[in-house]
Backbone and ligand atoms as CSV (ligand in chain L), in Angstrom:
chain,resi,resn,atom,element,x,y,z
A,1,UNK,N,N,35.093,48.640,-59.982
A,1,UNK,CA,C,35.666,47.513,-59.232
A,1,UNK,C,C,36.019,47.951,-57.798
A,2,UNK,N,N,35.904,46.830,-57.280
A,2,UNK,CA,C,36.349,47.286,-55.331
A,2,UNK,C,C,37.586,47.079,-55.498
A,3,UNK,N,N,38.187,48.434,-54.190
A,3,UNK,CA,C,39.378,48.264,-53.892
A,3,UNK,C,C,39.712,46.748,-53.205
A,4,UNK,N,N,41.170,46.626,-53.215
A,4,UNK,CA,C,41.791,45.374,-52.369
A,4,UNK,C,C,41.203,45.808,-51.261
A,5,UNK,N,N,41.371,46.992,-50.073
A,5,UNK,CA,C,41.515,47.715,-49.039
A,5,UNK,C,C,40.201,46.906,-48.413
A,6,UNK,N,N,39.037,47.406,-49.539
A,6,UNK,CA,C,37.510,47.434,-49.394
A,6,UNK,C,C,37.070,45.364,-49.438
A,7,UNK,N,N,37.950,44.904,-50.277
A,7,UNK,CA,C,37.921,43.253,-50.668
A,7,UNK,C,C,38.163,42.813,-49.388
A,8,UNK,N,N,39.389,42.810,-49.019
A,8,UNK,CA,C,39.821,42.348,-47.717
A,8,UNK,C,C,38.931,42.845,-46.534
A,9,UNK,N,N,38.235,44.148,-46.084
A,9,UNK,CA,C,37.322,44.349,-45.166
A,9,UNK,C,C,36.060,43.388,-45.088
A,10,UNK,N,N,35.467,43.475,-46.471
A,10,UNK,CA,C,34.293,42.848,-46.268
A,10,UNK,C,C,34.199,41.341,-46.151
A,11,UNK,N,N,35.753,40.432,-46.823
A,11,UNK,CA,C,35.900,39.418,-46.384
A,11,UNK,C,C,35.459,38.925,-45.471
A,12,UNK,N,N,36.493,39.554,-44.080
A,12,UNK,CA,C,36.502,39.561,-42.719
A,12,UNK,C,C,34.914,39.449,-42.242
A,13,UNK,N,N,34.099,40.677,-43.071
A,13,UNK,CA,C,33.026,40.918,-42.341
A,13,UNK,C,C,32.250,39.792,-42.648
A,14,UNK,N,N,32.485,38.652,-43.922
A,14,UNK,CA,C,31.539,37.659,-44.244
A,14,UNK,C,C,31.560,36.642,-43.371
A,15,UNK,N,N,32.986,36.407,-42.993
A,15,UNK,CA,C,33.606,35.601,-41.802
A,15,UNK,C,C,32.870,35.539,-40.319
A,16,UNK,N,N,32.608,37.329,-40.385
A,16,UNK,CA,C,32.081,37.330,-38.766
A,16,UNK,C,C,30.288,37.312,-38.984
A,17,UNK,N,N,29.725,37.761,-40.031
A,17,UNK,CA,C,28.764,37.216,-40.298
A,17,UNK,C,C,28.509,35.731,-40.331
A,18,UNK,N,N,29.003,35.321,-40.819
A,18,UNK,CA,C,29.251,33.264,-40.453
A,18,UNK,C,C,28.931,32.920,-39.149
A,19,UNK,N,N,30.105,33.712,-38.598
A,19,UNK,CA,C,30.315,33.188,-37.056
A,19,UNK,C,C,29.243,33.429,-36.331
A,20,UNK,N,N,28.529,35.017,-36.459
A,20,UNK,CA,C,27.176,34.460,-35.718
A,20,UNK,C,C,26.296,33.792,-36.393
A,21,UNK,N,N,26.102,33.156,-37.072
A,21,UNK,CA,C,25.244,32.498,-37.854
A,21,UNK,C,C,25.464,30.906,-36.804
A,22,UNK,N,N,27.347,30.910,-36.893
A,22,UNK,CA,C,27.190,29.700,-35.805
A,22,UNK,C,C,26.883,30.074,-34.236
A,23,UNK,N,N,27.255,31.274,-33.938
A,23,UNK,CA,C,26.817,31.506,-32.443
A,23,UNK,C,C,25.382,31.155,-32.259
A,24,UNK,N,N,24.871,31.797,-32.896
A,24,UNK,CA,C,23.259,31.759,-32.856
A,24,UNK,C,C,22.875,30.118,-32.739
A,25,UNK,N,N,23.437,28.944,-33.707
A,25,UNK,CA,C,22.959,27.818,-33.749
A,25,UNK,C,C,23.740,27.145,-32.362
A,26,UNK,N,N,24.857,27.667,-31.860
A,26,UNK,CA,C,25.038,26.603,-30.433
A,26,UNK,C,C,23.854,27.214,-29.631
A,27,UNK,N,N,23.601,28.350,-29.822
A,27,UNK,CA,C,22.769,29.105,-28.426
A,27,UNK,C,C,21.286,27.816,-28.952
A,28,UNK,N,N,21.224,28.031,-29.878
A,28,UNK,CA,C,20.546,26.866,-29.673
A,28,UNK,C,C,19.987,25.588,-30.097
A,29,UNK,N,N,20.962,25.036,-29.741
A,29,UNK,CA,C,21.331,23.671,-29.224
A,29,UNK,C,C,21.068,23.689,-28.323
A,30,UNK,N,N,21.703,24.389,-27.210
A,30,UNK,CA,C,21.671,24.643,-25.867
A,30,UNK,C,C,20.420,24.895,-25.604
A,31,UNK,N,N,19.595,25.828,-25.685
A,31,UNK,CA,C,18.190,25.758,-25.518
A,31,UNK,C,C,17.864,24.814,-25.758
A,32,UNK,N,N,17.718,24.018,-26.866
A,32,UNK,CA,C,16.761,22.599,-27.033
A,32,UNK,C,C,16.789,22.005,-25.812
A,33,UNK,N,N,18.401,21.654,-25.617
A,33,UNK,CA,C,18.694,20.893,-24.992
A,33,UNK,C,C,18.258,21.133,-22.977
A,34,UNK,N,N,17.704,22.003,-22.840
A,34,UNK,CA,C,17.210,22.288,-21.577
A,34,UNK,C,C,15.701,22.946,-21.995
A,35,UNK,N,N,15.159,21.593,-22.863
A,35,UNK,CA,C,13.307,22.180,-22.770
A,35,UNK,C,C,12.772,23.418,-23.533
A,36,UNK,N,N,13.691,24.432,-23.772
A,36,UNK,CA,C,12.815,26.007,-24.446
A,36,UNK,C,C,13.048,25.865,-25.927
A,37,UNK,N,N,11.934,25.245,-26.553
A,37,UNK,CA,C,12.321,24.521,-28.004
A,37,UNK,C,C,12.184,26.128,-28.701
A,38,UNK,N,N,10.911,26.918,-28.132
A,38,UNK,CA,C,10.610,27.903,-29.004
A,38,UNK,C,C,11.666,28.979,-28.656
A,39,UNK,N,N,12.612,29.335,-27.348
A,39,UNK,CA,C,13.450,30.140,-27.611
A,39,UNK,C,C,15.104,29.688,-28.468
A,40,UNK,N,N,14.788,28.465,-28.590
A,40,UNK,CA,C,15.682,27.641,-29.394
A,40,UNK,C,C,15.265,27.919,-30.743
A,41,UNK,N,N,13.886,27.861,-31.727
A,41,UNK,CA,C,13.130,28.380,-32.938
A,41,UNK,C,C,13.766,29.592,-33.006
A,42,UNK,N,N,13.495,30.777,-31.994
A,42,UNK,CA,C,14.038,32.116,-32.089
A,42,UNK,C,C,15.521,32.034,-32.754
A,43,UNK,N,N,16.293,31.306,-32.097
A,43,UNK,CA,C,17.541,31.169,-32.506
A,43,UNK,C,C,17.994,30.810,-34.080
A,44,UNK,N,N,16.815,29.980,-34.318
A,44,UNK,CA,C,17.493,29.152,-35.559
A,44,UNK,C,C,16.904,30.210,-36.830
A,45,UNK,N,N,15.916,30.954,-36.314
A,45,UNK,CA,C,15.646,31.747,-37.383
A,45,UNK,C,C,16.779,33.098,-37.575
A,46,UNK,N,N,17.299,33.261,-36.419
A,46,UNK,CA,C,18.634,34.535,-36.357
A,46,UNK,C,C,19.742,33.948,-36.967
A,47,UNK,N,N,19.745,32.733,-36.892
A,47,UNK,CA,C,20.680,31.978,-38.103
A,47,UNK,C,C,20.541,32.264,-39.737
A,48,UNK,N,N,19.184,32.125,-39.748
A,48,UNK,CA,C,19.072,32.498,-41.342
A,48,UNK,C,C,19.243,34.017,-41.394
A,49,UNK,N,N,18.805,34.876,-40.346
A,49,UNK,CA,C,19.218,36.174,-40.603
A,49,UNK,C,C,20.945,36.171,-41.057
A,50,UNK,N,N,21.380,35.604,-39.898
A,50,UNK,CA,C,23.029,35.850,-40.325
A,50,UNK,C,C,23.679,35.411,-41.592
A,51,UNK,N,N,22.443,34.034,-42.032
A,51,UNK,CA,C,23.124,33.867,-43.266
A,51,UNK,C,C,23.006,35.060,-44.308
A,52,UNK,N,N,21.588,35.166,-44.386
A,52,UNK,CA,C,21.041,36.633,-45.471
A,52,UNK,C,C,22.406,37.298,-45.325
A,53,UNK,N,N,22.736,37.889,-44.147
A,53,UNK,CA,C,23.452,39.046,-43.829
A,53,UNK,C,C,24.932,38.841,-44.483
A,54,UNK,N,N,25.215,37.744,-44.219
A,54,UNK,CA,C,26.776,36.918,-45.225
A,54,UNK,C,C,26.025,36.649,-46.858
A,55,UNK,N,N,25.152,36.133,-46.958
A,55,UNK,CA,C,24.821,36.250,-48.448
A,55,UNK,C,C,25.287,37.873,-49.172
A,56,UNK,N,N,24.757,38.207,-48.598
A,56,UNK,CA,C,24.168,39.995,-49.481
A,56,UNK,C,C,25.795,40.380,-49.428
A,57,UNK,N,N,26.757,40.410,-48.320
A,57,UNK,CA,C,27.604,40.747,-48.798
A,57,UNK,C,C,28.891,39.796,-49.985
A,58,UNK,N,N,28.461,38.723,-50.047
A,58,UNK,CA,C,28.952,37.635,-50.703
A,58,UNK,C,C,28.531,38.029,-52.273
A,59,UNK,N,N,27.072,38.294,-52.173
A,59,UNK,CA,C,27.067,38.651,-53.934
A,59,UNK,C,C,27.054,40.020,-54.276
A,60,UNK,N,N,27.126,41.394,-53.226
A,60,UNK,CA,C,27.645,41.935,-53.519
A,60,UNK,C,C,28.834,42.110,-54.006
A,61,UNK,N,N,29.869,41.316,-53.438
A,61,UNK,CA,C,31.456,41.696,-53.884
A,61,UNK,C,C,31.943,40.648,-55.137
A,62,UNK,N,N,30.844,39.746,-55.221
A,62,UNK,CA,C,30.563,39.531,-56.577
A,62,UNK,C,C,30.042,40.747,-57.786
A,63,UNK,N,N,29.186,41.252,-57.727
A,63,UNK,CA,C,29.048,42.376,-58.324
A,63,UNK,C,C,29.917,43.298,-58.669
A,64,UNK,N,N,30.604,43.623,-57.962
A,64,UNK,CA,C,31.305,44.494,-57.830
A,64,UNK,C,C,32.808,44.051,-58.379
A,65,UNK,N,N,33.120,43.074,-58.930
A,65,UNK,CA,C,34.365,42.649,-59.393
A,65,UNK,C,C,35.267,42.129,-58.575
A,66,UNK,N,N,35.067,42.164,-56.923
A,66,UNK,CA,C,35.640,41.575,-56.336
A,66,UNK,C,C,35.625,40.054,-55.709
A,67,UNK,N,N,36.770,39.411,-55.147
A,67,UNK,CA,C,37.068,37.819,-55.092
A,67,UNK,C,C,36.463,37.246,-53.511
A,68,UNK,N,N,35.414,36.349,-53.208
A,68,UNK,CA,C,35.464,36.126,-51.691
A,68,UNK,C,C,35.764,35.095,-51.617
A,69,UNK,N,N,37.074,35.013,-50.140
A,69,UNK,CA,C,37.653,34.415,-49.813
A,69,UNK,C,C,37.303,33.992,-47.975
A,70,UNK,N,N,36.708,32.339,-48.143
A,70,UNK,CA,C,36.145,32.139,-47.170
A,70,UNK,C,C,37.144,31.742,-46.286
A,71,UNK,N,N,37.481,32.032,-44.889
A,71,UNK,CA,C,38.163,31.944,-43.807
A,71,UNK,C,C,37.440,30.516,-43.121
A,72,UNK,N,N,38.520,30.502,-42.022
A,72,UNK,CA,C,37.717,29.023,-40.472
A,72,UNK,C,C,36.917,29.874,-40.097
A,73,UNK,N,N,36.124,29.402,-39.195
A,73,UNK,CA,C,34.966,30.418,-38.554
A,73,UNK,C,C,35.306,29.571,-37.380
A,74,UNK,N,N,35.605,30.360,-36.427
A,74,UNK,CA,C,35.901,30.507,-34.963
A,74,UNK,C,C,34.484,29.526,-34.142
A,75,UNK,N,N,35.469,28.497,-33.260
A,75,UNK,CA,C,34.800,27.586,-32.466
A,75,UNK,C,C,33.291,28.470,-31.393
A,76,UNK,N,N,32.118,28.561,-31.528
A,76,UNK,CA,C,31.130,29.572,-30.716
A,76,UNK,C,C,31.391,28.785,-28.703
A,77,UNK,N,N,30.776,29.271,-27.622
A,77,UNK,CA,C,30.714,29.005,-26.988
A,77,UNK,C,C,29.713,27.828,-27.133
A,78,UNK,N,N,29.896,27.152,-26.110
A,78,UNK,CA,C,29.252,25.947,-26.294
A,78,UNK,C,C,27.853,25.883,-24.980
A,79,UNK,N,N,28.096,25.905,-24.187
A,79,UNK,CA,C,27.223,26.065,-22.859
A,79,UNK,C,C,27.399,27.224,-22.180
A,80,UNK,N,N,25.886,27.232,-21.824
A,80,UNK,CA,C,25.900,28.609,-20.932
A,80,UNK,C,C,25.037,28.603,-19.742
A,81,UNK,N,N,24.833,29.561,-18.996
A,81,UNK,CA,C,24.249,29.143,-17.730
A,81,UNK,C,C,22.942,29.251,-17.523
A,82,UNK,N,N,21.951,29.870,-18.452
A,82,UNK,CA,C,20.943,30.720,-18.772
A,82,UNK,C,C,20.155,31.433,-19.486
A,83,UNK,N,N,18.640,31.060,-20.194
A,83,UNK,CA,C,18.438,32.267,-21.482
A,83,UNK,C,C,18.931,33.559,-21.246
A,84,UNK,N,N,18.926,33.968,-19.856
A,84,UNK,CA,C,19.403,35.651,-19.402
A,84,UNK,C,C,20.858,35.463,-19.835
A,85,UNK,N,N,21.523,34.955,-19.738
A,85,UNK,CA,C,23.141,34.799,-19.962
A,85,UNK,C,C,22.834,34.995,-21.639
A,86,UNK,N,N,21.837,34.155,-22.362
A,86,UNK,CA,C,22.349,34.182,-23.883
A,86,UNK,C,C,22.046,35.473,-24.467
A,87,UNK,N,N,20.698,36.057,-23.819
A,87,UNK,CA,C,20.252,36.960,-24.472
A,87,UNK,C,C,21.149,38.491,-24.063
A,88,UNK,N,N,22.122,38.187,-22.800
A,88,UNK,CA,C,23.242,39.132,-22.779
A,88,UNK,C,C,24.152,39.392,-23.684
A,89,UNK,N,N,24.344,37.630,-24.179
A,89,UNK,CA,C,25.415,37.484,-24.853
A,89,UNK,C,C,25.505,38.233,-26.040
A,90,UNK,N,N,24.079,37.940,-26.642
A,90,UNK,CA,C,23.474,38.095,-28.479
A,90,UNK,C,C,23.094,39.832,-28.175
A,91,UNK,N,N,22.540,40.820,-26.855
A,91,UNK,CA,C,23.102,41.958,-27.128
A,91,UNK,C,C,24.299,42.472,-27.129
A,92,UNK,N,N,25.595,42.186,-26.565
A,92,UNK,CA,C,26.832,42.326,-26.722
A,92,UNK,C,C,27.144,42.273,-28.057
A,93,UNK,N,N,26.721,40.720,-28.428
A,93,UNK,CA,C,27.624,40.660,-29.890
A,93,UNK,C,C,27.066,41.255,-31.076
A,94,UNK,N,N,25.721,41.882,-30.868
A,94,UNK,CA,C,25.167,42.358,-31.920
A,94,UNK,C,C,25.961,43.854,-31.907
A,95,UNK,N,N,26.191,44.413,-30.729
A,95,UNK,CA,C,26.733,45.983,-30.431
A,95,UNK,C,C,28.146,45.468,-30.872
A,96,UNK,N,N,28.648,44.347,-30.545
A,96,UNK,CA,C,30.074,44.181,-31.481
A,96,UNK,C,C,30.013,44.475,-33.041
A,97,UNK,N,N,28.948,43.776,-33.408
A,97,UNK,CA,C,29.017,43.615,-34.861
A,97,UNK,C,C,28.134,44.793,-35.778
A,98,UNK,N,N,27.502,45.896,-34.713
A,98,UNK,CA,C,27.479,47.180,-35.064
A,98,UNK,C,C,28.754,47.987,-35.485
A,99,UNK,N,N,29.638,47.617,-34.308
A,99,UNK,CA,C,30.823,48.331,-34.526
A,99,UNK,C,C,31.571,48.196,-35.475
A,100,UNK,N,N,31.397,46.637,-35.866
A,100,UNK,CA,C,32.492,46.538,-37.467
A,100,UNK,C,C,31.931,46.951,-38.287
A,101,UNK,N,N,30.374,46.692,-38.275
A,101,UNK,CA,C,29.567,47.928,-39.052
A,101,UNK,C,C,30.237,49.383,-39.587
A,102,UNK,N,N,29.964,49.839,-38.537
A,102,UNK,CA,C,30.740,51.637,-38.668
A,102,UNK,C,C,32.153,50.990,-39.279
A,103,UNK,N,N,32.937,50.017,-38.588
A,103,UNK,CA,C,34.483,50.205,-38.991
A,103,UNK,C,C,34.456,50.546,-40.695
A,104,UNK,N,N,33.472,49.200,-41.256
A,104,UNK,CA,C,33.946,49.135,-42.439
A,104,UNK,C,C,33.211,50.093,-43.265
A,105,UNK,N,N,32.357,50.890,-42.871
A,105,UNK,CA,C,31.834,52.199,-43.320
A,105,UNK,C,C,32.808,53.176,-43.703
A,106,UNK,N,N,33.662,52.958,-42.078
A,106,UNK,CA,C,35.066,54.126,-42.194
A,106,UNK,C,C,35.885,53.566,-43.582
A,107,UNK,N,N,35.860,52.499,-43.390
A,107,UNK,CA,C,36.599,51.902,-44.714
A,107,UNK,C,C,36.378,52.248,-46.370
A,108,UNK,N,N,34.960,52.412,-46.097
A,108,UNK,CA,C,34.302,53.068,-47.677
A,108,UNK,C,C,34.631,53.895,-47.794
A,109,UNK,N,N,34.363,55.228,-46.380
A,109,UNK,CA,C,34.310,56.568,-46.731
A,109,UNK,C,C,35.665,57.158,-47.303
A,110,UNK,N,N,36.743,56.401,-46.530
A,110,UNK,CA,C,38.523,56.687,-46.844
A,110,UNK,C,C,38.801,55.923,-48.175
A,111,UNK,N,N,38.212,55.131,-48.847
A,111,UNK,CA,C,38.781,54.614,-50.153
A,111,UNK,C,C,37.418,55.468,-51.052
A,112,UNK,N,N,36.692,56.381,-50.692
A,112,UNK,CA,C,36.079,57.386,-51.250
A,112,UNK,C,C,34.960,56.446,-52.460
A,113,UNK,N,N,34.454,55.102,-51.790
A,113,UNK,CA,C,33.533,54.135,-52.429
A,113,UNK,C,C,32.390,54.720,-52.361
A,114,UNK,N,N,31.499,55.122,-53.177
A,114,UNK,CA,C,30.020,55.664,-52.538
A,114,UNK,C,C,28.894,54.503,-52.598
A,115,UNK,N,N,29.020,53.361,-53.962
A,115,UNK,CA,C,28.452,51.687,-53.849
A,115,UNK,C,C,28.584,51.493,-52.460
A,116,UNK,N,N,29.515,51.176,-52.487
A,116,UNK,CA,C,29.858,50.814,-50.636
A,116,UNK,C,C,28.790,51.347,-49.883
A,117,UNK,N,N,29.012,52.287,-49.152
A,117,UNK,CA,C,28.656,53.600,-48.800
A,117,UNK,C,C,27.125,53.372,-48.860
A,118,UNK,N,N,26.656,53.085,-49.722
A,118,UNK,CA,C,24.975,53.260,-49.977
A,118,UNK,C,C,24.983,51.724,-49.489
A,119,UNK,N,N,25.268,50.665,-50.074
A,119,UNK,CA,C,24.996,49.344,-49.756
A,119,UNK,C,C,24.894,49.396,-48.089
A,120,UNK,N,N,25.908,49.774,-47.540
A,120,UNK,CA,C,26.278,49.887,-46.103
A,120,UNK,C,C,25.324,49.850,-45.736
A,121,UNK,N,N,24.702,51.057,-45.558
A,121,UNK,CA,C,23.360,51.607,-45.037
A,121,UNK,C,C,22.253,50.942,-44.668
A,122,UNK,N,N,22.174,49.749,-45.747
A,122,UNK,CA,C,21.360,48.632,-45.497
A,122,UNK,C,C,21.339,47.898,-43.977
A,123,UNK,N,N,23.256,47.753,-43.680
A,123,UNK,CA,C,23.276,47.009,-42.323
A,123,UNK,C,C,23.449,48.233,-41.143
A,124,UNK,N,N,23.703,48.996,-41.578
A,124,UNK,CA,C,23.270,49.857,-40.315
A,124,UNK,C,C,22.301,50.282,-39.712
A,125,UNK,N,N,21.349,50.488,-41.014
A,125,UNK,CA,C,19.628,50.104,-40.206
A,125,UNK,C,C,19.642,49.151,-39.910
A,126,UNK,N,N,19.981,47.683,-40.000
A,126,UNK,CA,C,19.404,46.262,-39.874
A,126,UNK,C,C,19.858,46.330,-38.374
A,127,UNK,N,N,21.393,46.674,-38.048
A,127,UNK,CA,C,21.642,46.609,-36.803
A,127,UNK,C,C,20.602,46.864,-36.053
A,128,UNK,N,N,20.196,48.313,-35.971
A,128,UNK,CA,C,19.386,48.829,-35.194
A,128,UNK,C,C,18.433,47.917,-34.757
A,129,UNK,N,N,17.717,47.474,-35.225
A,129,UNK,CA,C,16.615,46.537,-35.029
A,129,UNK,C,C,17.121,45.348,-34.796
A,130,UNK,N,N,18.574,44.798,-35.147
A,130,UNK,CA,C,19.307,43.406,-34.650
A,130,UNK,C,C,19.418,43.631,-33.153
A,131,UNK,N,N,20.025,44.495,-32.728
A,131,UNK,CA,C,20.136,44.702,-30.995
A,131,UNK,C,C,19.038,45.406,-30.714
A,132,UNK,N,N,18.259,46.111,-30.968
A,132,UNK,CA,C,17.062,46.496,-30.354
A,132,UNK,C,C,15.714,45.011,-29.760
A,133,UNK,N,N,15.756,44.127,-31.069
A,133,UNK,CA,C,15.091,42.505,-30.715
A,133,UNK,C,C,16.424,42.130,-29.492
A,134,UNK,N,N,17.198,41.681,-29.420
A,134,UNK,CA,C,17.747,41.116,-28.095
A,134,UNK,C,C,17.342,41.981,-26.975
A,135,UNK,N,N,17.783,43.259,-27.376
A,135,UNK,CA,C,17.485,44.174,-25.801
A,135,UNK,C,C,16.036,43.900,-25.240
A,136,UNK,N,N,15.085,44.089,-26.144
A,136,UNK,CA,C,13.482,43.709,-25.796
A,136,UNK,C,C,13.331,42.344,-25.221
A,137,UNK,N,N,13.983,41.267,-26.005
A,137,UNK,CA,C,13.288,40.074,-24.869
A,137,UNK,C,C,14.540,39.652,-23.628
A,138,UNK,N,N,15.338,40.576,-24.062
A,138,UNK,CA,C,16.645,40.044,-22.752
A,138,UNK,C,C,15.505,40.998,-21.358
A,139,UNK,N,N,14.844,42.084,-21.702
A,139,UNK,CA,C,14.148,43.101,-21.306
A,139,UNK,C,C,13.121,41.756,-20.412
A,140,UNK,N,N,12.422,41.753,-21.152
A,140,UNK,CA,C,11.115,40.177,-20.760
A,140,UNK,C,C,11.678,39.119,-19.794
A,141,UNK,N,N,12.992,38.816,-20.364
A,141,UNK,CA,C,13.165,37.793,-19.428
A,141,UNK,C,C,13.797,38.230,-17.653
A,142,UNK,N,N,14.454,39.500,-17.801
A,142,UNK,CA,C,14.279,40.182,-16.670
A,142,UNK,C,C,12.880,40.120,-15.759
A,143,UNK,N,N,12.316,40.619,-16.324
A,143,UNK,CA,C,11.094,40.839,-15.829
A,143,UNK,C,C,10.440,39.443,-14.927
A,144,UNK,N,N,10.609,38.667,-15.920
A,144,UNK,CA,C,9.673,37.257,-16.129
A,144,UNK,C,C,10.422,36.203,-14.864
A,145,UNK,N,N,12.249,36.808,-14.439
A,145,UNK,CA,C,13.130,36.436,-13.581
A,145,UNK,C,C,13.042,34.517,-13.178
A,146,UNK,N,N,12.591,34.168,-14.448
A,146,UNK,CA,C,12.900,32.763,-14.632
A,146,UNK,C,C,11.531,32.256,-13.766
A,147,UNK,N,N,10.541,32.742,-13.703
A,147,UNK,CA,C,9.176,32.307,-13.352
A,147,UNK,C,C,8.455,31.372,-14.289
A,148,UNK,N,N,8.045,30.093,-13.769
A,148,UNK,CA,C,8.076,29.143,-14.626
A,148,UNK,C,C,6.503,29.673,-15.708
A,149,UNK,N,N,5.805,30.002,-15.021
A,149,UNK,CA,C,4.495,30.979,-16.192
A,149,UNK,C,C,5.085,31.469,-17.250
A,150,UNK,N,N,5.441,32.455,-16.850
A,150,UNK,CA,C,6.318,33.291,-17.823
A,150,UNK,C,C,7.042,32.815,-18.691
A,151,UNK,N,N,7.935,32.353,-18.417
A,151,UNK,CA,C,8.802,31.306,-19.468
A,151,UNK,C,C,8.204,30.972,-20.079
A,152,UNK,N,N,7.471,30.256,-19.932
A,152,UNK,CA,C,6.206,29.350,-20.642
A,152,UNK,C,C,5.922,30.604,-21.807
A,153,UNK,N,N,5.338,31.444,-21.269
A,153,UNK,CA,C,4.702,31.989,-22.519
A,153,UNK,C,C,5.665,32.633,-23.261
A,154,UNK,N,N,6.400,33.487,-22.637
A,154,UNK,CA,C,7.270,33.964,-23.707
A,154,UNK,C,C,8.200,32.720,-24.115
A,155,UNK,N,N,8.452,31.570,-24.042
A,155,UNK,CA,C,8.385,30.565,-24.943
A,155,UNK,C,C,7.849,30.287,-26.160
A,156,UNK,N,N,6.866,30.196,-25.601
A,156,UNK,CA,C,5.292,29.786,-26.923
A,156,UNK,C,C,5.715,30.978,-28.143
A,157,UNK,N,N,5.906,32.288,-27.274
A,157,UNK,CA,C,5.432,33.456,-28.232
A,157,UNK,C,C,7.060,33.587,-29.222
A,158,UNK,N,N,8.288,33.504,-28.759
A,158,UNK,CA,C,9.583,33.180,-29.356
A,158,UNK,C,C,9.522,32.021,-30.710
A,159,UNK,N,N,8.215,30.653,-30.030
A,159,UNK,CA,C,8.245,29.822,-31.037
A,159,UNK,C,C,7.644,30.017,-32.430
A,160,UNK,N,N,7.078,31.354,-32.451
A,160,UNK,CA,C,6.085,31.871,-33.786
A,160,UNK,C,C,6.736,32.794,-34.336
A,161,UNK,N,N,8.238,33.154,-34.200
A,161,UNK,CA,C,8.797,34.080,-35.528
A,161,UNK,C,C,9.026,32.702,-36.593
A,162,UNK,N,N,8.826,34.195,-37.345
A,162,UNK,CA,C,9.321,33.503,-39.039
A,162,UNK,C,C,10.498,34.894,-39.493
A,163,UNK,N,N,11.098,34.055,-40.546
A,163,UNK,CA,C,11.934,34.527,-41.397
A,163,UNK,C,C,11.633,35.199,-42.536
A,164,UNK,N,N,11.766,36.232,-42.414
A,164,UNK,CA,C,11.165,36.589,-44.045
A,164,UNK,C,C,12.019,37.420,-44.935
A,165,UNK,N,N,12.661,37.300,-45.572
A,165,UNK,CA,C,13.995,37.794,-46.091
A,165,UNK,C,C,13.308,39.215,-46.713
A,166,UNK,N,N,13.911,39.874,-46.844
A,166,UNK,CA,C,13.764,41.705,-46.971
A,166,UNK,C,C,13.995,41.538,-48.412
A,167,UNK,N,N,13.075,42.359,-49.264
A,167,UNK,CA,C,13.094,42.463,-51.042
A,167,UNK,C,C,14.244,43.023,-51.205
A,168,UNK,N,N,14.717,42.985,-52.254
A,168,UNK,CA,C,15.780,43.674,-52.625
A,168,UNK,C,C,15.778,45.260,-52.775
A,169,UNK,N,N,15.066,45.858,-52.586
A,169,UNK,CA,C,14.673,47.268,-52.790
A,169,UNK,C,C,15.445,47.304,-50.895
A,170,UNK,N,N,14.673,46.387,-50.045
A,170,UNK,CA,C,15.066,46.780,-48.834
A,170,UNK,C,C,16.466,47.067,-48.307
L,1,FEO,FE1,FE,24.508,40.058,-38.927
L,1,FEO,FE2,FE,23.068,39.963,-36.228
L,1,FEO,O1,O,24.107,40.893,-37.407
């Protein structure tokens, strides 16, 4: 069974998993709503990532004998000035939500959980590749410096991810 210590951490963390799940869906709104449907697509599919990411720990602490207790999820920003502004935003908050990452790692390692501990691992690789995708097209849109070509395509090319949820082995 999970500690309280370990119950109450990952709570929190399902909470802030939520929350970008809603960050991600104002970012776009906001895109729709100024023409970039496909960097708006990009968005809505990082939504289902965030859900996965609140799922897995939701039936983990089911597994594990412990109770989840769903919190408000915090109002997201609503407008912004720019895809360059969002895609700042979504690397920031992904390097935020690395960090609670590690926190609640620290949290396993001191209540001496090794379940934990191994499960973890899962989102600490995922991070990697969660802020590594923002850094790359925040990267593009630098480049591209709001040139209406450009946009265009890396538009088009944003509008062709898919979602594909990771096996359970992953
Ligand atoms: Fe759930 Fe984007 O980290």
């Amino acid at each position: 069974m999970i500690s309280k210590k370990l119950q109450d951490a990952i709570n929190i963390q399902i909470n802030k998993e939520l929350y970008s799940e809603y960050l991600y869906l104002s970012m776009a709104a906001y895109l729709e709503s100024i023409g970039l449907s496909g960097c708006s697509h990009f968005f809505k599919i990082q939504v289902q990532e965030e859900r996965y990411h609140a799922m897995k720990f939701f039936n983990y602490m089911n597994e594990r004998g412990g109770r989840v207790i769903l919190d408000i999820i915090e109002q997201p920003q609503v407008d912004f000035n720019s895809p360059v502004e969002i895609f700042e935003l979504s690397l920031k908050h992904e390097e935020y939500v690395t960090k609670l990452i590690n926190e609640l790692m620290d949290v396993a390692i001191s209540e001496n959980d090794h379940a934990t501990k191994s499960f973890l691992n899962w989102y600490v690789d995922e991070q990697v590749e969660e802020e590594s995708s923002m850094d790359n097209i925040l990267n593009q849109l630098k480049l591209i410096d709001g040139k209406g070509q450009g946009m265009l395509m890396l538009d088009r090319e944003l509008g062709q991810r898919i979602f594909t949820p990771p096996t359970d082995s992953e």
